[in-house]
C-alpha positions in Angstrom: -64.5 -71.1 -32.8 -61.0 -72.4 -33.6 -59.0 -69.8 -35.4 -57.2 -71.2 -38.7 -54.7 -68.9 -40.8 -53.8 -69.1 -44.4 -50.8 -68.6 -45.7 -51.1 -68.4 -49.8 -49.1 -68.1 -52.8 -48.7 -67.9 -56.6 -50.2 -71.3 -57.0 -53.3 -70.6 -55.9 -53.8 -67.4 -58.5 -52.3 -69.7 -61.3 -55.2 -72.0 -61.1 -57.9 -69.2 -62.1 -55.2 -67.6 -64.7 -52.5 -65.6 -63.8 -49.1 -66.5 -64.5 -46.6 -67.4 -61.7 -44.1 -64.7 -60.8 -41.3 -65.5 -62.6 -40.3 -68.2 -65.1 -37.2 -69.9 -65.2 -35.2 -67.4 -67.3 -35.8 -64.8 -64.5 -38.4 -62.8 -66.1 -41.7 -61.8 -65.5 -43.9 -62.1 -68.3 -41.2 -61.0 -70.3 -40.3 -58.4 -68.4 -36.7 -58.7 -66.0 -37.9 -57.8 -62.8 -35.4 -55.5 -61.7 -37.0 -53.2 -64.1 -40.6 -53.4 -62.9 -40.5 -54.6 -59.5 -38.0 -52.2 -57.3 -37.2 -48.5 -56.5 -35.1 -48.5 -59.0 -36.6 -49.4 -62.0 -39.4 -46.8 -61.2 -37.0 -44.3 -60.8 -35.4 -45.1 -64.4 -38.9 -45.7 -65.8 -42.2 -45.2 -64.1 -44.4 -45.0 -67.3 -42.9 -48.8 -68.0 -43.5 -49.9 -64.4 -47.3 -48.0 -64.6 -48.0 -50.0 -67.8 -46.5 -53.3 -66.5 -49.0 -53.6 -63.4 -51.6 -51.8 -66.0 -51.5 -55.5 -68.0 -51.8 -57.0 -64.9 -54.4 -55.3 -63.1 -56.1 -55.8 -66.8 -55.3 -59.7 -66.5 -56.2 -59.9 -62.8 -60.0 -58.1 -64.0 -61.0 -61.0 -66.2 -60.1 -63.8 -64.1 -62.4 -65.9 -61.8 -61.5 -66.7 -58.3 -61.1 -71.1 -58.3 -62.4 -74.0 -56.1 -59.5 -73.3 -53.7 -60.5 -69.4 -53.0 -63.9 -70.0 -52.7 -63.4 -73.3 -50.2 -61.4 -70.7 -47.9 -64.2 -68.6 -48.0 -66.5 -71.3 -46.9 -64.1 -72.5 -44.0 -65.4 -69.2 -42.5 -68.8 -70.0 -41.3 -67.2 -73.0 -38.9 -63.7 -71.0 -38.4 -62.4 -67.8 -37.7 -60.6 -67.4 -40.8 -57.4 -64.9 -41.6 -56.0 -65.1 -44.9 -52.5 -63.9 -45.7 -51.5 -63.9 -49.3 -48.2 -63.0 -51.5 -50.7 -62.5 -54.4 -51.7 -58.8 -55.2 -54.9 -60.2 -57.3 -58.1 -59.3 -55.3 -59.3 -63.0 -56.6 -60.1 -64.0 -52.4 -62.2 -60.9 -51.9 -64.2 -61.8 -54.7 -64.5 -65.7 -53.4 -66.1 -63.8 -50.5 -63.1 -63.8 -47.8 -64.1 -61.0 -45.5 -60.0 -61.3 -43.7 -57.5 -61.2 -45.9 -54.2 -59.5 -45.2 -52.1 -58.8 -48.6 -48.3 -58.9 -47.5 -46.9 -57.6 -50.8 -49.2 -55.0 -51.3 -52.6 -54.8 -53.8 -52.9 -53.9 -57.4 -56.3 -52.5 -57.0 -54.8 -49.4 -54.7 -52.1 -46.6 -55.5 -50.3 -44.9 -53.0 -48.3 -41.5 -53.1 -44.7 -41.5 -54.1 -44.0 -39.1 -51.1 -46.3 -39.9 -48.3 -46.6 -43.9 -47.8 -49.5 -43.4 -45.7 -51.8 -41.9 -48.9 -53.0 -44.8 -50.4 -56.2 -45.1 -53.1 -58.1 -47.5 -54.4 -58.0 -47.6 -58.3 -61.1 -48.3 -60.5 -60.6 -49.8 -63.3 -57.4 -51.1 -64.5 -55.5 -48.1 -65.8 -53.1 -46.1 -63.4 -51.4 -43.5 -65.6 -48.4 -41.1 -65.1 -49.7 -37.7 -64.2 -52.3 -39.0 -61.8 -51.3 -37.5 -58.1 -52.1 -37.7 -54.9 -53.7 -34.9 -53.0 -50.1 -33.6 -51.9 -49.3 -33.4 -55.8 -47.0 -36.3 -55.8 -47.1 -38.7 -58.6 -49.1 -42.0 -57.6 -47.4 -45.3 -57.8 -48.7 -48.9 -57.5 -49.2 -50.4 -53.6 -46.6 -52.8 -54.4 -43.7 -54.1 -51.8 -41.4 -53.9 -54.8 -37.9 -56.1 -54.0 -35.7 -54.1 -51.9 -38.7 -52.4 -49.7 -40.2 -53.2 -46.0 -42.7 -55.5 -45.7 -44.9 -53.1 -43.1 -47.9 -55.8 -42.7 -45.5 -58.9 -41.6 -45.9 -58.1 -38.2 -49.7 -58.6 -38.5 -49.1 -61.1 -40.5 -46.9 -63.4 -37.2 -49.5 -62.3 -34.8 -52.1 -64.1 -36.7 -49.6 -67.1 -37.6 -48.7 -67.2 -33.5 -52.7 -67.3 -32.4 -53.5 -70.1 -35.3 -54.8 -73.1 -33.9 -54.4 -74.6 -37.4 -52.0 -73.0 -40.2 -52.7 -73.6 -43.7 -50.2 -73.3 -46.8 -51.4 -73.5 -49.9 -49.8 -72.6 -54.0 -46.2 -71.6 -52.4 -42.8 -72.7 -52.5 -42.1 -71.8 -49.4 -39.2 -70.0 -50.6 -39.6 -66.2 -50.5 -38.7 -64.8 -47.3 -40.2 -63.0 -44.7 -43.6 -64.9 -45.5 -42.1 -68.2 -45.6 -40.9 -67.5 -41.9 -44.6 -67.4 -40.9 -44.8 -71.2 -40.3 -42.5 -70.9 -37.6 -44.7 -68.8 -35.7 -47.5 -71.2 -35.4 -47.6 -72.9 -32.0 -45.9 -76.3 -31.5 -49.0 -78.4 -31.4 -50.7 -76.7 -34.0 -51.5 -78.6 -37.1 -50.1 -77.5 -40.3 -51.3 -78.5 -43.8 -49.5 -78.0 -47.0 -51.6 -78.1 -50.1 -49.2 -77.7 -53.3 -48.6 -80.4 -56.0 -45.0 -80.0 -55.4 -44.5 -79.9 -51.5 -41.9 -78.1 -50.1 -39.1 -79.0 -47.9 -40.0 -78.6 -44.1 -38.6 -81.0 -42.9 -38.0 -79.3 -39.5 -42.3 -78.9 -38.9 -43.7 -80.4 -36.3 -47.5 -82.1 -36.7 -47.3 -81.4 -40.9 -49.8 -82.7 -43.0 -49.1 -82.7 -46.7 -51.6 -82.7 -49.4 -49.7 -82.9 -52.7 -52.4 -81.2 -55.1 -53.5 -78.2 -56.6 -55.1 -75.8 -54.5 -58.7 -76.5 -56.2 -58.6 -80.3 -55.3 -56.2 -80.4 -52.3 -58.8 -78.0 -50.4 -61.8 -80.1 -51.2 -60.1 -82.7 -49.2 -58.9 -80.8 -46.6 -61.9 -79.1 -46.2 -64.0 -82.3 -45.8 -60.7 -83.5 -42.9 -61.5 -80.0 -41.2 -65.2 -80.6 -41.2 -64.6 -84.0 -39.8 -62.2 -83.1 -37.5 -65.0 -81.2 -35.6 -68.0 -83.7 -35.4 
């Protein structure tokens, strides 16, 4: 069974719902990032950076994953599928991926302020200040917040570096360290990139380019997969 690995972005999510990370005046559904999305900021304001991902948890809870999630959860009975996402929505677990490796963290866990390695999943959508971990530190958001390690990237290239096809699909290609997965994947590997506006890689060998949505571009990719086999 060939082995194909996802790489996925923002575009993917915005199809079911959720906003795109920023918009062009730098903020973040109104909110400047640099306030909700680092150390800092949750040092200067943890009950603002607790209700921020509280809205989006919320937000992420009454979305539906899209045609593009659920068609990467098909790919899996005819390949051994990985998924790695920069989205912290849980939308390709519920499309039934069973592999899926969150590079920026999830917004369905909490981890301790003190100890990284105390994490939680959260029920519901409400993490509130006062609620600790079992060492008595205050619990925080499993977010890689700008600024912070991104501890799963080495996973991450592993899986890029064993794909015998790489897929990109709803990202820019322009946040780094998971941008830099593409360069893992093997030389003669083919690589597909579904995305109504297709990013610049100019310097990828064997790329295919789909310029879609993720919902549409997958259909036909999935159908050039399928075909590819017979």
């Amino acid at each position: 069974m060939k082995k194909i690995t996802v790489l996925t972005g923002a575009g993917i999510s915005a199809e079911s719902g959720i906003p795109t990370f920023r918009d062009a005046d730098g903020l973040w559904e109104g909110y400047d990032v640099m306030e909700v999305a680092t150390p800092e900021g949750w040092e200067k304001n943890p009950q603002l950076v607790l209700e921020f991902y509280n809205q989006r948890r919320k937000r992420a809870l009454e979305v539906m994953p899209n045609r593009g999630h659920e068609i990467l959860a098909e790919l899996e009975k005819y390949f051994d599928v990985t998924i790695v996402t920069q989205n912290v929505d849980n939308l390709h677990e519920r499309a039934g991926s069973s592999n899926v490796i969150h590079l920026h963290g999830s917004l369905f866990e909490s981890r301790s302020t003190k100890n990284e390695n105390l994490v939680y999943p959260i029920n519901g959508w409400e993490l509130k200040f006062g609620d600790k971990c079992e060492e008595g530190s205050q619990l925080r958001p499993n977010i890689v917040w700008f600024g912070e390690m991104v501890p799963l990237m080495g996973v991450a290239s592993e899986h890029a570096r064993r794909a015998d096809i790489f897929i990109v699909v709803g990202t820019s290609m322009v946040v780094y360290p998971a941008a830099g997965l593409i360069d893992y994947v093997p030389f003669e590997s083919p690589k597909y990139v579904v995305d109504p506006n297709i990013p610049a890689l100019t310097h990828i060998p064997y790329l295919h380019k789909i310029p879609e949505k993720a919902s549409t571009g997958m259909e036909k990719l999935k159908a050039e997969l399928l075909k590819n086999m017979s």
